[in-house]
C-alpha positions, 0 to 999 in steps of 0.5 A: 500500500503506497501513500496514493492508496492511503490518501484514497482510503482516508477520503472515503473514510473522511467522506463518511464522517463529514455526511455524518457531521452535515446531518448533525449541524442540519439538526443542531446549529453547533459551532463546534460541529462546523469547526470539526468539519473545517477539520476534515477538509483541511486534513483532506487539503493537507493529505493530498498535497502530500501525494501531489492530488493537487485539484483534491486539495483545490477542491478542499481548499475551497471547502476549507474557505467557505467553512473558514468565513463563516466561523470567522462571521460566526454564522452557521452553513446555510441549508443549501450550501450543505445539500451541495457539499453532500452532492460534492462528497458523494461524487468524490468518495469512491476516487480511484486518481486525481480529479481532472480539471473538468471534474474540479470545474464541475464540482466547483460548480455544484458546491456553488449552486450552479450545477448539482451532478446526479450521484452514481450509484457504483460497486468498487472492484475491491467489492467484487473480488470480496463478494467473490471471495465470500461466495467461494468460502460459502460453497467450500464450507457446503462441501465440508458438511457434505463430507462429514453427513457422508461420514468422510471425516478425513477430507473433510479435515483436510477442507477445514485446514485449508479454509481456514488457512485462506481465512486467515489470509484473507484477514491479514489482507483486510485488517492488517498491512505491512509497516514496511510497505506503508512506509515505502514512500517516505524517501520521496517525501525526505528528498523533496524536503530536504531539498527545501533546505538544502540538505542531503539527507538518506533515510534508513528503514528497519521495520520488517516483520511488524504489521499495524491494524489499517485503521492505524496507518494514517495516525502512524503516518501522520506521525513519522511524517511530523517527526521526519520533517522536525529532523530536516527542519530542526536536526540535520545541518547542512552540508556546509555545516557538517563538514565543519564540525567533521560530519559526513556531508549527509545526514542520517534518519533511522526509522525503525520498528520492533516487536519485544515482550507485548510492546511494539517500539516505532524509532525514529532518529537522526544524527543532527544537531540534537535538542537545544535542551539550555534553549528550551529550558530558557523559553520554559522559563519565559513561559513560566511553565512547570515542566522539563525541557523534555516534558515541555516539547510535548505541550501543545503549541510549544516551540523553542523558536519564536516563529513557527516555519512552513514545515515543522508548523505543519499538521500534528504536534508533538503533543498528538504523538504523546497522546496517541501513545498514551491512549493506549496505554503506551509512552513516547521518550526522548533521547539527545545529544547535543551537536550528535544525534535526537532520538524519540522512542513511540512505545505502544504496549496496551492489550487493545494495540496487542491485537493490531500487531503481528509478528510474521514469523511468529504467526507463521509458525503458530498457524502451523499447528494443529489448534489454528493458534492465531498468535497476537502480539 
């Protein structure tokens, strides 16, 4: 699964919830409900200019404008404004690639009062293949209770084993994907903005073996993704600046993810600067706040810098990683040194994320044996 794909599931994902939202605001004129909305469509904005969707994220974008002035006028959406955004979102939900510049024009329009486009009412190929897939399990299982009212209890096992082999398969598939494969992208993504800053930068990825429950991917990726930019914004000197203080001209971030004693363990570091722990320490001061520096980077809206760059300042803080370890009951720790290397530890290790991953070897090898023992970590 590339970011593409991630995007376009989190657009249906995010469709859904924004009709959920309209309906509500139809019944209950809530500020709140207006500002959640905003939300979902600067995410939208956001996610799909990370994948150069470039007419999604216009069409956000002026969602985005329409919500933005009437929170500022503090005045609520009209009726008819939120029909036609209901017929916008319908048509874009099930995107499979980029809106053509027509397709932006039309829903441009349809947002607008000009034009409302009749919904399609279609069936996703990915829809097709699990009906399929279903249907086939349905008529293996008739086939097993064949056998055994006919008393053939050998091949009826051997049936069983086999089904049930698919089924896991096919839940894998469905429920779970691979870290590595989520992350793929993320070189890209490293050389477009380490070229904003003039540096060189490679990236190294150790995660294999470890799988996270789909629902988790866009969390996670947000994530890596806020801290890989605070290295290349904040970490990694340039070139001109490492060769004086005699580093390779290159620098460095690691990400790596391991499984170990029901914990799952997400590393990201690099070998920059570090933290500037006496210049936090002195804006915590200023701030008159009663915390750490360590403590301190994780409150939300905090910045040792007085001006917030394109960047860092973008999308989730430091405080949404903390809090999306410590619901489930996990941590996030911070190692530096300053002039060498930064290192954050995202530690998950409550039953509820247990169950979102899998150590592959570990359930190939469980899946072997006679009980089926589906083995979570």
């Amino acid at each position: 699964m590339d970011f593409t794909e991630i995007f376009l599931s989190e657009l249906s994902e995010k469709c859904i919830e924004a009709k959920k939202i309209i309906s509500e605001i139809k019944k209950n004129n809530d500020k709140s409900l207006t500002k959640e909305l905003y939300r979902i469509f600067h995410t939208i904005k956001g996610s799909a200019s990370l994948v150069n969707m470039n007419n999604f994220s216009k069409l956000a974008h002026k969602i985005e404008e329409y919500l933005k002035k009437r929170l500022e006028n503090e005045k609520m959406p009209d009726e008819k404004f939120l029909d036609n955004l209901i017929a916008v979102i319908s048509k874009i939900s099930n995107k499979t690639k980029d809106l053509t510049d027509e397709e932006l024009n039309d829903l441009i329009k349809t947002l607008e009062g000009k034009k409302i486009a009749e919904e399609e009412i279609t069936i996703s190929q990915r829809d097709i293949f699990m009906l399929s897939e279903i249907s086939e399990f349905i008529s293996q299982t008739l086939e097993i209770e064949n056998s055994v009212i006919r008393n053939n209890n050998k091949k009826a096992l051997a049936k069983t084993k086999n089904l049930k082999k698919q089924l896991i398969e096919i839940f894998e598939n469905i429920v779970f994907v691979k870290l590595e494969n989520i992350l793929k992208d993320l070189e890209e993504l490293v050389q477009r903005e380490a070229k904003k800053y003039s540096k060189k930068i490679k990236l190294v990825q150790k995660v294999r073996g470890v799988k996270i429950e789909k629902e988790d991917v866009k969390d996670i990726l947000d994530i890596l993704v806020h801290l890989i930019r605070n290295s290349i914004a904040h970490g990694i000197e340039t070139p001109e600046e490492r060769k004086k203080i005699g580093k390779d001209e290159t620098g460095k971030i690691e990400i790596k993810a391991y499984i170990e004693q029901n914990k799952i363990f997400i590393e990201v570091s690099d070998d920059g600067k570090g933290l500037d722990l006496e210049k936090i320490e002195e804006k915590v001061k200023k701030l008159n706040l009663k915390v750490t520096p360590t403590e301190a980077i994780f409150l939300p809206g905090f910045s040792s810098k007085d001006e917030v760059d394109e960047l860092s300042g973008r999308g989730i803080g430091l405080d949404m990683v903390k809090n999306f370890a410590t619901t489930r009951g996990g941590d996030v720790k911070v190692e530096t040194k300053k002039k060498q290397w930064y290192k954050v530890y995202h530690i998950l290790r409550n039953e509820k994320f247990y169950h979102k991953c899998i150590d592959s070897k570990r359930c190939q090898k469980n899946i072997r044996n006679r009980n089926l023992k589906y083995t979570f970590c």
